[in-house]
TILUMLO-867210 format. One record per atom (N, C-alpha, C, O): atom name; residue in one letter; residue number from 0; x, y, z. Coordinates in Angstrom, 3 decimals. Each point is the difference from the previous one (the first is absolute). Example, Ala and Ser with C-alpha at 12.3 -4.5 7.8 and 13.67 -1.06 7.14 Angstrom:
<nodes>
seke:N; torlum:A; vogu:0; east:13.190; north:-5.690; up:7.800
seke:CA; torlum:A; vogu:0; east:-0.890; north:1.190; up:0.000
seke:C; torlum:A; vogu:0; east:0.900; north:1.200; up:0.000
seke:O; torlum:A; vogu:0; east:1.036; north:-0.019; up:0.665
seke:N; torlum:S; vogu:1; east:-1.386; north:1.069; up:-1.385
seke:CA; torlum:S; vogu:1; east:0.820; north:1.190; up:0.060
seke:C; torlum:S; vogu:1; east:-0.770; north:1.090; up:0.730
seke:O; torlum:S; vogu:1; east:0.509; north:1.108; up:0.169
</nodes>
This chain:
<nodes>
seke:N; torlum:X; vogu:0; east:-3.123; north:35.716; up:37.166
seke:CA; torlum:X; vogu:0; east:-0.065; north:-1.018; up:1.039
seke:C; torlum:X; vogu:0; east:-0.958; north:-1.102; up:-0.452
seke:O; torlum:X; vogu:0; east:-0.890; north:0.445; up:-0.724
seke:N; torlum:X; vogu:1; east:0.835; north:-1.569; up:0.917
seke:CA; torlum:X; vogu:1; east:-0.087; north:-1.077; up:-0.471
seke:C; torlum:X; vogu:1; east:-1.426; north:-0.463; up:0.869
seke:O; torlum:X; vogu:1; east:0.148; north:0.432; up:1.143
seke:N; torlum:X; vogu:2; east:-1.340; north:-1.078; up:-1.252
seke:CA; torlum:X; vogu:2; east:-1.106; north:0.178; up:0.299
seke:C; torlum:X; vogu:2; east:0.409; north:-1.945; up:0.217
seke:O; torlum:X; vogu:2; east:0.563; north:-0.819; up:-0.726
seke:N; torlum:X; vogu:3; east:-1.377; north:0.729; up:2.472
seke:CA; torlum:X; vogu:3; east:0.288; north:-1.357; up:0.309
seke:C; torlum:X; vogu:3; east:-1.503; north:-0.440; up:-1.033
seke:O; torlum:X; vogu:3; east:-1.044; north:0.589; up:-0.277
seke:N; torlum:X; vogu:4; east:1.756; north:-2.205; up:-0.130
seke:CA; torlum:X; vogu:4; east:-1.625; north:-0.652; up:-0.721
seke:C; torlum:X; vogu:4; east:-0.679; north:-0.536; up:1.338
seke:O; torlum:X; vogu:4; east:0.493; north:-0.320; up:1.082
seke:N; torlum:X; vogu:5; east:-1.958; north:0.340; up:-1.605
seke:CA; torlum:X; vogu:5; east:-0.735; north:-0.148; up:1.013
seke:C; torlum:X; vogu:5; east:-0.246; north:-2.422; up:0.000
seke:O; torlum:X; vogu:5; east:0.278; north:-0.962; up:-0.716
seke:N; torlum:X; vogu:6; east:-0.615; north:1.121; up:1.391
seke:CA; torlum:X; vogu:6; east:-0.404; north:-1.303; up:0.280
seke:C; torlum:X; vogu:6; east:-1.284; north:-0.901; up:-0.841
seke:O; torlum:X; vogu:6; east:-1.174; north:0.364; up:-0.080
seke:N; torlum:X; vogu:7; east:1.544; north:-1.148; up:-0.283
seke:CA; torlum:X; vogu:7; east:-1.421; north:-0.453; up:-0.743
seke:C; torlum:X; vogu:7; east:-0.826; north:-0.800; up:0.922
seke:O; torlum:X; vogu:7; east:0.353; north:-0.877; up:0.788
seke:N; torlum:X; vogu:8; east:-1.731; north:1.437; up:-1.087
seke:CA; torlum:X; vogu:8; east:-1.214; north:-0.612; up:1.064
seke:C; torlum:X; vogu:8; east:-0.235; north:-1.219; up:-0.566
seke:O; torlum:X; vogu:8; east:0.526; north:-0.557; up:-0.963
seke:N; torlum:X; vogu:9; east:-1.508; north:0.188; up:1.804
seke:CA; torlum:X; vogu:9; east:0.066; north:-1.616; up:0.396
seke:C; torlum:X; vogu:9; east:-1.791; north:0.034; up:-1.489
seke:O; torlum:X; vogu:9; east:-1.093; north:0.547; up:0.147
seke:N; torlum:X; vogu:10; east:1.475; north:-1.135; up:-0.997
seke:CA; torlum:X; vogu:10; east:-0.855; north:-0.022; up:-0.804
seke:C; torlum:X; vogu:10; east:-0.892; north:-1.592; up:-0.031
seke:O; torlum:X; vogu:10; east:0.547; north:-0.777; up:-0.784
seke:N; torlum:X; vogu:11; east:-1.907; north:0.124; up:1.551
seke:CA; torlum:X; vogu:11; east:-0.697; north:-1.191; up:0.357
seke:C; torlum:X; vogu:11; east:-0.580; north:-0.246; up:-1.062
seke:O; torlum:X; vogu:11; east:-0.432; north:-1.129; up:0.236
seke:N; torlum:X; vogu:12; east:0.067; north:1.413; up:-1.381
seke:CA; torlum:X; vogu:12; east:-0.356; north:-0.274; up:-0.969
seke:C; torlum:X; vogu:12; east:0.110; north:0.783; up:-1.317
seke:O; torlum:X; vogu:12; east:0.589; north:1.081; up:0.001
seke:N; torlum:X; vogu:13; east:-0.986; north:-1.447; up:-0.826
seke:CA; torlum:X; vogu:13; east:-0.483; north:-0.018; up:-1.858
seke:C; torlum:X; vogu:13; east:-0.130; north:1.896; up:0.157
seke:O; torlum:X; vogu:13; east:0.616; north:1.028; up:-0.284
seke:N; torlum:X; vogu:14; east:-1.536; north:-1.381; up:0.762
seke:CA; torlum:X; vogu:14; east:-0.894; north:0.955; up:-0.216
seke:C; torlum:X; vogu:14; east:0.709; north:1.476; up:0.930
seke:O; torlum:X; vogu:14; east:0.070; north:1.086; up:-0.576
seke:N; torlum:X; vogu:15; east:0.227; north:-1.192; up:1.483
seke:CA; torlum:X; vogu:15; east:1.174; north:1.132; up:0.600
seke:C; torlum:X; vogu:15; east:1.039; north:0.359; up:-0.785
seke:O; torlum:X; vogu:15; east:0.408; north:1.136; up:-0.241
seke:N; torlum:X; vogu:16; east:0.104; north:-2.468; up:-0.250
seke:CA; torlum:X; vogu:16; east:1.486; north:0.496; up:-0.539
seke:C; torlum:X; vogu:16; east:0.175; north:0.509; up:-1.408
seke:O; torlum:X; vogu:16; east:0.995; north:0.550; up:-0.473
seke:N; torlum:X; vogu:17; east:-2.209; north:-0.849; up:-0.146
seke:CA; torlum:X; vogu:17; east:-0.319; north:0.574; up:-1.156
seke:C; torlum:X; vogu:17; east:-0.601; north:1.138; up:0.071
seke:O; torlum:X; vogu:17; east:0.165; north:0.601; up:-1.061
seke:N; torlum:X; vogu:18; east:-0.916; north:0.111; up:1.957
seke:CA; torlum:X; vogu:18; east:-0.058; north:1.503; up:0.508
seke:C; torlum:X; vogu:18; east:0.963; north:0.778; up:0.415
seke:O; torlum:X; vogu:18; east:-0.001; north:1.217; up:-0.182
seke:N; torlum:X; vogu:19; east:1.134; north:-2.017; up:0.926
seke:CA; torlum:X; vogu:19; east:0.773; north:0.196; up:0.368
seke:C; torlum:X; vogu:19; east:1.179; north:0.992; up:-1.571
seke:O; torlum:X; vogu:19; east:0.235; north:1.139; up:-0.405
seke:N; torlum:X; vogu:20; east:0.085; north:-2.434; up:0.129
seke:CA; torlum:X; vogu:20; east:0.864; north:0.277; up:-1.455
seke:C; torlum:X; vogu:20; east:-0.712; north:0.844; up:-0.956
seke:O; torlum:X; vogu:20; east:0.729; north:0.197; up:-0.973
seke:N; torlum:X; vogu:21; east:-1.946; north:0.423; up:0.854
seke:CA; torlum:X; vogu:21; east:-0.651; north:0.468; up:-0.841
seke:C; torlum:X; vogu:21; east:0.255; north:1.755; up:0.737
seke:O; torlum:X; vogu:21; east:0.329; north:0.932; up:-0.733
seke:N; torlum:X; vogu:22; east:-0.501; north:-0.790; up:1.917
seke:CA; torlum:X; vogu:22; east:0.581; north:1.318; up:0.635
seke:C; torlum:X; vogu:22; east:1.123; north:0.334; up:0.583
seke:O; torlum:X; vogu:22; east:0.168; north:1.067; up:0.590
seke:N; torlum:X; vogu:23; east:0.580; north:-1.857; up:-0.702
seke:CA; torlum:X; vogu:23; east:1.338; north:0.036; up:0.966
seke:C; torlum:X; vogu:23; east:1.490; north:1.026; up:-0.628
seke:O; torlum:X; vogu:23; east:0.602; north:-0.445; up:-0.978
seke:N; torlum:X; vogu:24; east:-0.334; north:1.191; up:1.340
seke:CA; torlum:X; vogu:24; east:1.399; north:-0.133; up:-1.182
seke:C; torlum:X; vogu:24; east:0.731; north:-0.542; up:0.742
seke:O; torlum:X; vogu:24; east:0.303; north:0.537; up:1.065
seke:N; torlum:X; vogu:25; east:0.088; north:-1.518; up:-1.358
seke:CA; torlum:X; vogu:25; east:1.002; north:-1.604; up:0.421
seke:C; torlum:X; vogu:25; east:1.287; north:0.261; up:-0.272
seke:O; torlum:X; vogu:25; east:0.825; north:-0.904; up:0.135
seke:N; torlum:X; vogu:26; east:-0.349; north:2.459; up:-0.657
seke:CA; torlum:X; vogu:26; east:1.313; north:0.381; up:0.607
seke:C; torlum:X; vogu:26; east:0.462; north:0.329; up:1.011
seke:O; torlum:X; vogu:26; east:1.204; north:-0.123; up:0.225
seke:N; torlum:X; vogu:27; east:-1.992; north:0.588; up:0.569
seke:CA; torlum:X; vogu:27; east:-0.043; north:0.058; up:1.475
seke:C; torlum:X; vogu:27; east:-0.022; north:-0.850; up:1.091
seke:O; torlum:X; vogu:27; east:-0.277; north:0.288; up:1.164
seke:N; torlum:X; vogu:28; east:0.758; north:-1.926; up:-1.881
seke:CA; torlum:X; vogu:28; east:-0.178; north:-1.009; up:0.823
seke:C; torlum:X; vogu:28; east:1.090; north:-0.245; up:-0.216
seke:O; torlum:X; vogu:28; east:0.855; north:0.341; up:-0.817
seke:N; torlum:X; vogu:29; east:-0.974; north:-1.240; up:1.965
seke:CA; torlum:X; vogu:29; east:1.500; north:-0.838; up:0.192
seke:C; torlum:X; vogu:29; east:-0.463; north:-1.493; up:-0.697
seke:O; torlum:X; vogu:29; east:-0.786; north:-0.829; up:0.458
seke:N; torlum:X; vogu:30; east:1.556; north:0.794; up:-1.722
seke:CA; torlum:X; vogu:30; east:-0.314; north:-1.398; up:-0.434
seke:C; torlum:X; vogu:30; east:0.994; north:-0.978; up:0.060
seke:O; torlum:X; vogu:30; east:-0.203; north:-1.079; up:-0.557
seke:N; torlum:X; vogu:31; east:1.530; north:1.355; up:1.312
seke:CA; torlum:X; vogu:31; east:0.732; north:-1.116; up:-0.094
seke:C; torlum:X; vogu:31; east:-0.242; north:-1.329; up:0.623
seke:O; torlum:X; vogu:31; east:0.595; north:-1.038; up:-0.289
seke:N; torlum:X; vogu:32; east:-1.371; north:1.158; up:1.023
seke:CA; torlum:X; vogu:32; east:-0.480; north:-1.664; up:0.932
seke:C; torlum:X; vogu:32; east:-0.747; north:-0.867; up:-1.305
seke:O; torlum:X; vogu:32; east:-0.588; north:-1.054; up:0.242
seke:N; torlum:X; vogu:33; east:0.663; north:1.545; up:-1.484
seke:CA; torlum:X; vogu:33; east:-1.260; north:-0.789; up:-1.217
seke:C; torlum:X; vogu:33; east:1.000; north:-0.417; up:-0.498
seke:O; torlum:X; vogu:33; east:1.126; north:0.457; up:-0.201
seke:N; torlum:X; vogu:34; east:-1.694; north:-1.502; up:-0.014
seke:CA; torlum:X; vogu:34; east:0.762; north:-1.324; up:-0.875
seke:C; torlum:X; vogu:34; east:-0.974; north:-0.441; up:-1.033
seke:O; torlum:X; vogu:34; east:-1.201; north:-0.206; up:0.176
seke:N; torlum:X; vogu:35; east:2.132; north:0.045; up:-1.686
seke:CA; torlum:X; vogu:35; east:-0.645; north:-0.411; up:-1.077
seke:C; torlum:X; vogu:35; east:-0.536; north:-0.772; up:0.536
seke:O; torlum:X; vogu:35; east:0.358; north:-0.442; up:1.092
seke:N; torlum:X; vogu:36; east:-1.860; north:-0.104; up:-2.039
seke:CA; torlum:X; vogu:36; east:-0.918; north:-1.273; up:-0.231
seke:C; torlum:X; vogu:36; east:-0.786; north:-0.081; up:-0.896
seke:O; torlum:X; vogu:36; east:-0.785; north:0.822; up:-0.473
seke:N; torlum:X; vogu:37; east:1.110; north:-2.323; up:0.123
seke:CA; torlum:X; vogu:37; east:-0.640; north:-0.623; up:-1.212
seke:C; torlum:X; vogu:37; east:-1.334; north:-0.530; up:0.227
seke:O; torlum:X; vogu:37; east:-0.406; north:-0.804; up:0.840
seke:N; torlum:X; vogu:38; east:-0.216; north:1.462; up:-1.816
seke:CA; torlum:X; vogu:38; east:-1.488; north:-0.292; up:-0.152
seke:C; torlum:X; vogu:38; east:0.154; north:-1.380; up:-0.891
seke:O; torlum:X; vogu:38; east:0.764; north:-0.007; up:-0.964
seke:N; torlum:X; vogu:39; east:-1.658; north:-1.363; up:1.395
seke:CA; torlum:X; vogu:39; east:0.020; north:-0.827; up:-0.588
seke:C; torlum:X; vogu:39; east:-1.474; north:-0.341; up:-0.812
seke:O; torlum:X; vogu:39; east:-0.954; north:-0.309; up:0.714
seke:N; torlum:X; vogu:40; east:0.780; north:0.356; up:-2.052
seke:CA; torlum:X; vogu:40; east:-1.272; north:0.378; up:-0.667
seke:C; torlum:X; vogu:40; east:0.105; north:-1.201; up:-1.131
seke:O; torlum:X; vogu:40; east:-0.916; north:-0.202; up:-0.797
seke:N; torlum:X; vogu:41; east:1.893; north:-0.420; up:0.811
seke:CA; torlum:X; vogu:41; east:-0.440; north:-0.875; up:-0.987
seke:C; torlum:X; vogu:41; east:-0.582; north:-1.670; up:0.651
seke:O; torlum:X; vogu:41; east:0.799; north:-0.771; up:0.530
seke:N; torlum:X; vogu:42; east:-1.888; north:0.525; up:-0.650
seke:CA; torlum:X; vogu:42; east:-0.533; north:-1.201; up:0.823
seke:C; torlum:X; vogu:42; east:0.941; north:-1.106; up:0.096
seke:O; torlum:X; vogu:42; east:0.921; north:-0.094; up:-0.812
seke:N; torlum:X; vogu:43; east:-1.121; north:-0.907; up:1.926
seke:CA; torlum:X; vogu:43; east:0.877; north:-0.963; up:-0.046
seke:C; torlum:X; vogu:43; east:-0.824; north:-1.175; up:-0.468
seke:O; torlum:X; vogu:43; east:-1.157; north:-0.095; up:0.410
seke:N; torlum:X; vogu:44; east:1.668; north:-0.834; up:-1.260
seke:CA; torlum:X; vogu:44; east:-0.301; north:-1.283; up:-0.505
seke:C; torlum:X; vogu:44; east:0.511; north:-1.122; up:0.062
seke:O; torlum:X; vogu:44; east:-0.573; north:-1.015; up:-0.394
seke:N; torlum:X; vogu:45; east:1.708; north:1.043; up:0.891
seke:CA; torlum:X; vogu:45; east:0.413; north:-1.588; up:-0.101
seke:C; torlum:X; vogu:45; east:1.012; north:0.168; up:1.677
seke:O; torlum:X; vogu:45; east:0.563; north:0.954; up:0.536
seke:N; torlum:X; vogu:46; east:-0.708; north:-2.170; up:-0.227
seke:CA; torlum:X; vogu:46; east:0.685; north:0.139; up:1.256
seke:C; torlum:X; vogu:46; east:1.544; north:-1.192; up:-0.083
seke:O; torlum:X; vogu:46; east:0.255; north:-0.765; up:-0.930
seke:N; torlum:X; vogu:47; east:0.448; north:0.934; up:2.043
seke:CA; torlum:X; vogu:47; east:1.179; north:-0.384; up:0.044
seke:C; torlum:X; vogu:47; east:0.272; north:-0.669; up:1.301
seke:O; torlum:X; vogu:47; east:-0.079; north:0.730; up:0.988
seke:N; torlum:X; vogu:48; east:0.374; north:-1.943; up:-0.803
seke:CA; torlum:X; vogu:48; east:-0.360; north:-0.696; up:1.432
seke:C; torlum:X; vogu:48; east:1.714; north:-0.704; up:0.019
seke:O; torlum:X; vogu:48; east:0.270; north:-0.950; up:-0.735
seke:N; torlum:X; vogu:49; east:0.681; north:1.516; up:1.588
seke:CA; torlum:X; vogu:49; east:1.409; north:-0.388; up:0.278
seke:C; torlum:X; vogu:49; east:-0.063; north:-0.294; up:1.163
seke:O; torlum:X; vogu:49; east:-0.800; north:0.373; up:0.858
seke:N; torlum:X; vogu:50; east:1.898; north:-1.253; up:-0.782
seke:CA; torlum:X; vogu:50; east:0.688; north:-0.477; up:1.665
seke:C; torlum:X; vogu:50; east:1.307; north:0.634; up:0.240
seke:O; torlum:X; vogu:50; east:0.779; north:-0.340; up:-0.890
seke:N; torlum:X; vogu:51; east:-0.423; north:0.860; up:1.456
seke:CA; torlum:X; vogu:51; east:1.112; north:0.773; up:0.464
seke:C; torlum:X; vogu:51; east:0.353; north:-0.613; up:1.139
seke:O; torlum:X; vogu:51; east:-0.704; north:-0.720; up:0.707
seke:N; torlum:X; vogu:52; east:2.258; north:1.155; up:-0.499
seke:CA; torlum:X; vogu:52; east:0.610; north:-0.797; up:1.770
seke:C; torlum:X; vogu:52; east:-0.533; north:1.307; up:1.044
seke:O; torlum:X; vogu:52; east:0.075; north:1.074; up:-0.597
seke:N; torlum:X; vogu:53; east:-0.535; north:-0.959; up:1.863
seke:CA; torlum:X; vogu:53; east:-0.577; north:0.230; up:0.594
seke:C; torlum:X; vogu:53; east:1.269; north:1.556; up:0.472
seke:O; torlum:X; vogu:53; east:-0.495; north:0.967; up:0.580
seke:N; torlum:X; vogu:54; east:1.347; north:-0.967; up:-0.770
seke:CA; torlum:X; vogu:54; east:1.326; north:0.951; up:0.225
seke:C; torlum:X; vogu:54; east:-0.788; north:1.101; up:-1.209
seke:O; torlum:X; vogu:54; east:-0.678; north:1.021; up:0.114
seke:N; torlum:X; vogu:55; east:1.062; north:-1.654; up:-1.025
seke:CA; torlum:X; vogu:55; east:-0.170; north:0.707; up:-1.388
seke:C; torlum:X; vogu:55; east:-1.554; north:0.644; up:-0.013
seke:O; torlum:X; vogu:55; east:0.035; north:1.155; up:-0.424
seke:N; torlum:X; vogu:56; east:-1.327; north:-1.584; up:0.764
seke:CA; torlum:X; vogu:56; east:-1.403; north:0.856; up:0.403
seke:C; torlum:X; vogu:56; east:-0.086; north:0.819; up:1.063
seke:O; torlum:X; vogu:56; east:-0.926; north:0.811; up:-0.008
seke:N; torlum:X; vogu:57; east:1.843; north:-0.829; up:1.141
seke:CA; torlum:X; vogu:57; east:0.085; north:0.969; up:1.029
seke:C; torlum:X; vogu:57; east:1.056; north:1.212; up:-0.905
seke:O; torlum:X; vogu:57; east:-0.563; north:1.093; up:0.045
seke:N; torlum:X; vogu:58; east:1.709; north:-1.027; up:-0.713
seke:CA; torlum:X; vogu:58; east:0.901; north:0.638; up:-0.545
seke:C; torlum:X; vogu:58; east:-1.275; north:0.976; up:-0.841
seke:O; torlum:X; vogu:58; east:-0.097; north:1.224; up:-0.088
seke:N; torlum:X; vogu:59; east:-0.620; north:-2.107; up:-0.355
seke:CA; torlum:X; vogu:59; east:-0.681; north:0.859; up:-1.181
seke:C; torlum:X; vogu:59; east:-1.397; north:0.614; up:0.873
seke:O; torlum:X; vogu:59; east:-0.409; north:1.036; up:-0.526
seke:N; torlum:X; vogu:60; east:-0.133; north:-1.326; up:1.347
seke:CA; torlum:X; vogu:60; east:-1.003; north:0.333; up:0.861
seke:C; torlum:X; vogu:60; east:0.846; north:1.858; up:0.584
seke:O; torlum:X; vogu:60; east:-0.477; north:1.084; up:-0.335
seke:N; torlum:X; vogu:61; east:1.635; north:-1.249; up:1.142
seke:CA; torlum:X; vogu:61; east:0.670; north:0.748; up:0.459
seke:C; torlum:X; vogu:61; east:0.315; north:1.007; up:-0.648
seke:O; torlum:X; vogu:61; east:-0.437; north:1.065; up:0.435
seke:N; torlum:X; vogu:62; east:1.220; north:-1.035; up:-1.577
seke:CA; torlum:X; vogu:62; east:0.168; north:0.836; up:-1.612
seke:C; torlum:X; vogu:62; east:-1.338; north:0.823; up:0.007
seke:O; torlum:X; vogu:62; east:-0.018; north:1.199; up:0.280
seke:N; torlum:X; vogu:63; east:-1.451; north:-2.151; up:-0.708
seke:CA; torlum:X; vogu:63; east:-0.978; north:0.747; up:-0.649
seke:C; torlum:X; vogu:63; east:-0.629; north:0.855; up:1.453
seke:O; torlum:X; vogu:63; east:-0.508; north:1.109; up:-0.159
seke:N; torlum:X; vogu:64; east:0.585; north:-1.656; up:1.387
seke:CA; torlum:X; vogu:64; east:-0.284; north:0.868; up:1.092
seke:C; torlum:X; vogu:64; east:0.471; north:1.301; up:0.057
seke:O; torlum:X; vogu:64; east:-0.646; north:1.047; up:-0.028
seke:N; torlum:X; vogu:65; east:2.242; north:-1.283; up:0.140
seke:CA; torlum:X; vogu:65; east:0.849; north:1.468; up:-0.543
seke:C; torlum:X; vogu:65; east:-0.646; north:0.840; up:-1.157
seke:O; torlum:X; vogu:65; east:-0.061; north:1.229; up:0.004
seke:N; torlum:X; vogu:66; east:-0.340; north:-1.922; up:-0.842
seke:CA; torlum:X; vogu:66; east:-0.559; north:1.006; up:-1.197
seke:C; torlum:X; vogu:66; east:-1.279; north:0.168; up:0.396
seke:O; torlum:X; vogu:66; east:-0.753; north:0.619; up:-0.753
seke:N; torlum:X; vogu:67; east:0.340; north:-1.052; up:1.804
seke:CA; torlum:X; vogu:67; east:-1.666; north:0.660; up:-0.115
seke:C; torlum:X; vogu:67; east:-1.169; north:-0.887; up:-1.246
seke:O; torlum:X; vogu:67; east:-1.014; north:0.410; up:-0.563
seke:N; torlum:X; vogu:68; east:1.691; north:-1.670; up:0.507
seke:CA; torlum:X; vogu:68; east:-1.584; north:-0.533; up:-0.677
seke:C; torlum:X; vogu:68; east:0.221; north:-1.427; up:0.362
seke:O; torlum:X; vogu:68; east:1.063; north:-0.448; up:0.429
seke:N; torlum:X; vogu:69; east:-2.044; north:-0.158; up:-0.616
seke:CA; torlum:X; vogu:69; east:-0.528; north:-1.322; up:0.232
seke:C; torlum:X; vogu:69; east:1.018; north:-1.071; up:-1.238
seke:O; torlum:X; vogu:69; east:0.093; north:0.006; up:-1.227
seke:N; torlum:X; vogu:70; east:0.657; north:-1.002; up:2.547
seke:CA; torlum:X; vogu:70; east:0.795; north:-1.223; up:-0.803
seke:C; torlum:X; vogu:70; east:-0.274; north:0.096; up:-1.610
seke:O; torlum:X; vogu:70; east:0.565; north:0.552; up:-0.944
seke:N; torlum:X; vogu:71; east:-1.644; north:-1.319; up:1.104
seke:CA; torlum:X; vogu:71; east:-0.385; north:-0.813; up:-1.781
seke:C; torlum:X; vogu:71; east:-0.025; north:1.428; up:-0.865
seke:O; torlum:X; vogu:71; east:-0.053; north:-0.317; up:-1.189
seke:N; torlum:X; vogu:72; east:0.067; north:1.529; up:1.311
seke:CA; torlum:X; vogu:72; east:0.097; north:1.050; up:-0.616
seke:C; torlum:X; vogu:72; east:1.243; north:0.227; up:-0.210
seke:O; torlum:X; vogu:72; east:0.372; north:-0.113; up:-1.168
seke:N; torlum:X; vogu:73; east:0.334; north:0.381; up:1.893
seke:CA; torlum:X; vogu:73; east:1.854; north:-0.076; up:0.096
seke:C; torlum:X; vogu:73; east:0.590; north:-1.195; up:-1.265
seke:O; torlum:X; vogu:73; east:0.690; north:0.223; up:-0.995
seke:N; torlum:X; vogu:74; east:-1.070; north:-1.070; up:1.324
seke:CA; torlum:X; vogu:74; east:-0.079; north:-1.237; up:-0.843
seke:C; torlum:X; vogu:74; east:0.015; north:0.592; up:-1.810
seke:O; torlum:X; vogu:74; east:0.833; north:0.197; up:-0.884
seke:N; torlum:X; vogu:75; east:-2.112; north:-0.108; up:1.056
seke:CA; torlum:X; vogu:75; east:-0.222; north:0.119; up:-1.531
seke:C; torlum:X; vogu:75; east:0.931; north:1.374; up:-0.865
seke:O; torlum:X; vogu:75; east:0.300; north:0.091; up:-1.191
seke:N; torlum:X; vogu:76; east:0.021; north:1.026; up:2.554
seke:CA; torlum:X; vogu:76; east:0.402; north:0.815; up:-0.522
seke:C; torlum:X; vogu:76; east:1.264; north:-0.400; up:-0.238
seke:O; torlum:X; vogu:76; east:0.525; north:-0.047; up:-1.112
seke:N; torlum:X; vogu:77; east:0.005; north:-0.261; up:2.207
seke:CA; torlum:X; vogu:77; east:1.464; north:-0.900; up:-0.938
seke:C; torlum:X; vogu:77; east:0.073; north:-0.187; up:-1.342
seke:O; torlum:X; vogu:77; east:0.692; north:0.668; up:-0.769
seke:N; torlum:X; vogu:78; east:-1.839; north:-2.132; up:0.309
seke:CA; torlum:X; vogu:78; east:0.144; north:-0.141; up:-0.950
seke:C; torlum:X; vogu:78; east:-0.585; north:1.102; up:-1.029
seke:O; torlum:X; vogu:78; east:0.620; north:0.187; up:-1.046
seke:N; torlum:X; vogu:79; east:-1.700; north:0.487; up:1.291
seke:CA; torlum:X; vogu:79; east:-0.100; north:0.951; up:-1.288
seke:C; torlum:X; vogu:79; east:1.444; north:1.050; up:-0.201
seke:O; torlum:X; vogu:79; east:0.095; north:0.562; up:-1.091
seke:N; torlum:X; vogu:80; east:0.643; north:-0.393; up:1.794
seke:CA; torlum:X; vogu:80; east:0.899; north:0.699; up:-0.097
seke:C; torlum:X; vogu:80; east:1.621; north:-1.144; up:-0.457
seke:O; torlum:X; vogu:80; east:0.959; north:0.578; up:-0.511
seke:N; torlum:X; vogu:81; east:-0.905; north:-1.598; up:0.683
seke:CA; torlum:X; vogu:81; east:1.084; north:-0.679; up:-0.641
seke:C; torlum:X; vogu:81; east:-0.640; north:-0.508; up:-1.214
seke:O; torlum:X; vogu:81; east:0.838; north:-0.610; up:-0.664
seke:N; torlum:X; vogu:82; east:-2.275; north:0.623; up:-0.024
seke:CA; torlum:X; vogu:82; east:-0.090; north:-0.207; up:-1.199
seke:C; torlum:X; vogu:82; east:0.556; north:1.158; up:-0.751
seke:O; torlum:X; vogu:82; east:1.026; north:0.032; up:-0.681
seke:N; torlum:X; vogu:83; east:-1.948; north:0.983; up:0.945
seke:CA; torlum:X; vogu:83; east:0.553; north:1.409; up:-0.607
seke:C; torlum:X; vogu:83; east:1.156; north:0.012; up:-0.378
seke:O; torlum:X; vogu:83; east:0.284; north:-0.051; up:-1.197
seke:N; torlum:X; vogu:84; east:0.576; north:0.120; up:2.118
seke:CA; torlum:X; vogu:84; east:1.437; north:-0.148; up:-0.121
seke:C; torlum:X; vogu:84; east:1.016; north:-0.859; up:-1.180
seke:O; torlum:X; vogu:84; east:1.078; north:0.323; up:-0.501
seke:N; torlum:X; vogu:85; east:-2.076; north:-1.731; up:0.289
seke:CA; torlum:X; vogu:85; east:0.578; north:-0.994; up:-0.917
seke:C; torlum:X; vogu:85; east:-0.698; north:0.767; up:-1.069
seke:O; torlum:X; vogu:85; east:0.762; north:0.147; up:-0.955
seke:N; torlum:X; vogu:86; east:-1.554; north:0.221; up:0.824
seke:CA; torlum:X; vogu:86; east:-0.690; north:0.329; up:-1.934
seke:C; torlum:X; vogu:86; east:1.275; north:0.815; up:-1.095
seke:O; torlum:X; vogu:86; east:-0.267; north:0.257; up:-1.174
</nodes>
């Protein structure tokens, strides 16, 4: 018989959730509500200042909401991912 996964607690910081993960066996959780994420570690240096039609920044505002991150992040990931693509 098949053992229900338990629920994952509400982890407020660093420092919990890394106690947390250090004792847990995290097979016993229910991890399907986790969604990949990208750690962004390489500094930013040069910036990029566009005008867009006002249709087209709500379209892309809406998109990166659905995904769970902030516009100008959505943005760039676009493009790091259609460069990739061209190499």
């Amino acid at each position: 018989m098949k053992t229900k996964s338990r629920q994952m607690p509400s982890l407020h910081s660093d420092e919990v959730a890394e106690a947390f993960v250090a004792n847990a066996e995290l097979s016993q959780y229910d991890l399907s509500g986790f969604k990949p994420m990208r750690f962004e570690i390489e500094p930013k240096s040069a910036a990029l200042n566009m005008r867009l039609p006002a249709s087209l920044l709500a379209a892309l505002k809406a998109k990166a909401k659905a995904n769970g991150v902030p516009y100008t992040r959505y943005v760039r990931m676009l493009l790091e991912i259609d460069v990739a693509q061209s190499r």
